[in-house]
Steps between C-alpha positions, in 0.01 A plus 500: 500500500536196743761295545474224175650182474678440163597179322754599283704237220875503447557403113335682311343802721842570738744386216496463173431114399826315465355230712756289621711816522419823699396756197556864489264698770192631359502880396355670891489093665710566828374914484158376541559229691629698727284793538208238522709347822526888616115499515514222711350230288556112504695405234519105432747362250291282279691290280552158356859525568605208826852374630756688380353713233312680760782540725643676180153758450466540877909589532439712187236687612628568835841633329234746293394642870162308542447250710163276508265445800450119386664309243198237283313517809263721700715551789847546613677116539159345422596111480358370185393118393392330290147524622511923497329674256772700293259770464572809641219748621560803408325813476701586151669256266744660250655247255607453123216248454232737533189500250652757271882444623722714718400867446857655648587646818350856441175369421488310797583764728256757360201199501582467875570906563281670273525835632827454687384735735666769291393866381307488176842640325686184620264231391595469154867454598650142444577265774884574417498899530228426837800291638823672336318886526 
């Protein structure tokens, strides 16, 4: 597979929603996140969170071992004005708003690694036991 970008949301998709609060990770969030950033793809935090509360998701997430190539932009230390576009291009876009809602973790990994590369025997394992063994 080539290398993606992804435009991932914080509250909601990463965390629970507790929005103005930091929720409880998502069941396989920072596993995934992770494994995607092993593959080498772009991942762009994508969130309405600014000021302080996204100091707080960024420092969170960072403390959960992943660290973002950009943060609401498409590059690393992008400037943004008032006259930038707060749209991010992005090859993928995984957030809590989708048509249909956020479908989980597992789901998103196996929609972006169908086969996984694995032995027929080892495809029907979960994300967890494919990370855990």
């Amino acid at each position: 597979m080539r290398s993606l970008i992804i435009a991932v949301d914080f509250d909601g998709t990463v965390v629970e929603d507790a929005y103005p609060r930091i929720g409880k990770p998502q069941l396989f969030a920072f596993e995934t996140l992770k494994a995607l950033k092993q593959e080498r793809h772009r991942l762009i935090l994508w969130t309405c969170r600014k000021g302080e509360r996204l100091k707080e998701a960024v420092e969170f997430c960072q403390k959960n071992g992943v660290e973002f190539y950009a943060v609401n932009s498409n590059f690393p230390d992008e400037p943004l004005t008032t006259e930038d576009s707060p749209k991010i291009v992005a090859d993928i876009y995984i957030d809590d708003r989708n048509l249909g809602g956020f479908p989980g973790w597992e789901k998103v990994w196996k929609k972006l690694k169908p086969n996984d590369g694995l032995p027929e025997d080892e495809r029907s394992k979960g994300l967890l036991q494919r990370i855990f063994g």
